[in-house]
C-alpha positions in Angstrom: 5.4 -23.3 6.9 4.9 -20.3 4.4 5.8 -20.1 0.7 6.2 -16.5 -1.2 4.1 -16.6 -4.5 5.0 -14.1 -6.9 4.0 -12.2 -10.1 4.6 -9.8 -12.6 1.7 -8.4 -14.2 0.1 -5.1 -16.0 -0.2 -2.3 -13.6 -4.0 -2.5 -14.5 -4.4 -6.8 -14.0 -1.9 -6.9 -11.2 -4.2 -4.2 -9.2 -7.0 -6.2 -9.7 -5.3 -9.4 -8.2 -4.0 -7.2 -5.7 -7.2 -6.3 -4.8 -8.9 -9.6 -4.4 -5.9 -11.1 -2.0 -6.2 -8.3 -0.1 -9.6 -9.3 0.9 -8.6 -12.8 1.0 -8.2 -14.4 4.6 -5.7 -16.9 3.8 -3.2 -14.7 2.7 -0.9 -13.6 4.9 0.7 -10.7 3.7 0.4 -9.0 0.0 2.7 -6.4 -1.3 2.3 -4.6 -4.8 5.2 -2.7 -6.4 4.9 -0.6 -9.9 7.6 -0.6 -12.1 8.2 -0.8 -16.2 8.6 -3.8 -18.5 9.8 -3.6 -22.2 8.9 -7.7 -22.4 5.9 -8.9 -20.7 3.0 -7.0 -21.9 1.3 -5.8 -25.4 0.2 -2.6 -24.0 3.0 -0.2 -24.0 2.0 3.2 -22.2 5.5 4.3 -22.6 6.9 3.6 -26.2 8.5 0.5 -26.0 7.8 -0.1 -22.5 4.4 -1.5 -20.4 3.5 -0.2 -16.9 4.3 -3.5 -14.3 3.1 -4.8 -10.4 5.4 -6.4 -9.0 3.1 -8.8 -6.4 4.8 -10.5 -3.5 2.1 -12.7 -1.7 2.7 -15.1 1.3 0.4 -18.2 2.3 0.7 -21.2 4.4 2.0 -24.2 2.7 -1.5 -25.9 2.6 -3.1 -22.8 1.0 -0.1 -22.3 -1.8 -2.0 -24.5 -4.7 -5.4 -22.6 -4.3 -4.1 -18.7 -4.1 -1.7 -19.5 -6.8 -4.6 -21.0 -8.9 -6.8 -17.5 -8.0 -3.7 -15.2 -9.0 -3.8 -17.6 -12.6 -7.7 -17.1 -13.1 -7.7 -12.7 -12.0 -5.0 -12.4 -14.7 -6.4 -14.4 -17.2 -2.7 -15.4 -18.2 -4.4 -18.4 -20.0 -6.0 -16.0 -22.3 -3.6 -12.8 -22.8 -0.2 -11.6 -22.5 -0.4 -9.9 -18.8 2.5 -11.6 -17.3 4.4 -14.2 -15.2 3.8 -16.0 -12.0 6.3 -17.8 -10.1 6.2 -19.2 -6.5 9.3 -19.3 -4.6 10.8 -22.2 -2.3 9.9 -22.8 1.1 10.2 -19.6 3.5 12.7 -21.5 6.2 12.8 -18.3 8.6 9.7 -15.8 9.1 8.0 -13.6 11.5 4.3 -12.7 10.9 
């Protein structure tokens, strides 16, 4: 079974995690999208809005706990204001 983990970051942390699943072998599929916040971040490029990835990463089930723990440390969302991460229910249907 796969589960769809999922983050919103800073452009600049969210191409780093990016970068490092990408190179990971558990994950199964990684897809980064750039947008714009005006909430998440204290770096505003853009007056009152921050430069955002969008990350949408899928794992097997039994990998979800460890990837979702890797996205944590790359952003350092303990430590600074880069973001959210979420993972999503159960993927019931998929094709890989």
């Amino acid at each position: 079974m796969f589960m769809e983990l999922g983050s919103m970051l800073s452009l600049k942390v969210g191409k780093a995690v990016y970068d490092e699943l990408e190179k990971d072998q558990r994950v199964s599929y990684v897809f980064h999208e750039a947008g714009r916040s005006n909430d998440l971040f204290e770096e505003r490029q853009f007056g009152s809005f921050g430069e955002a990835a969008v990350l949408t990463v899928i794992v097997d089930k039994k990998d979800e706990k460890n990837i979702f723990e890797k996205i944590y440390e790359i952003s350092k969302l303990s430590q600074e204001d880069n973001g959210i991460q979420y993972t999503v229910s159960s993927l019931t249907k998929t094709s890989l």
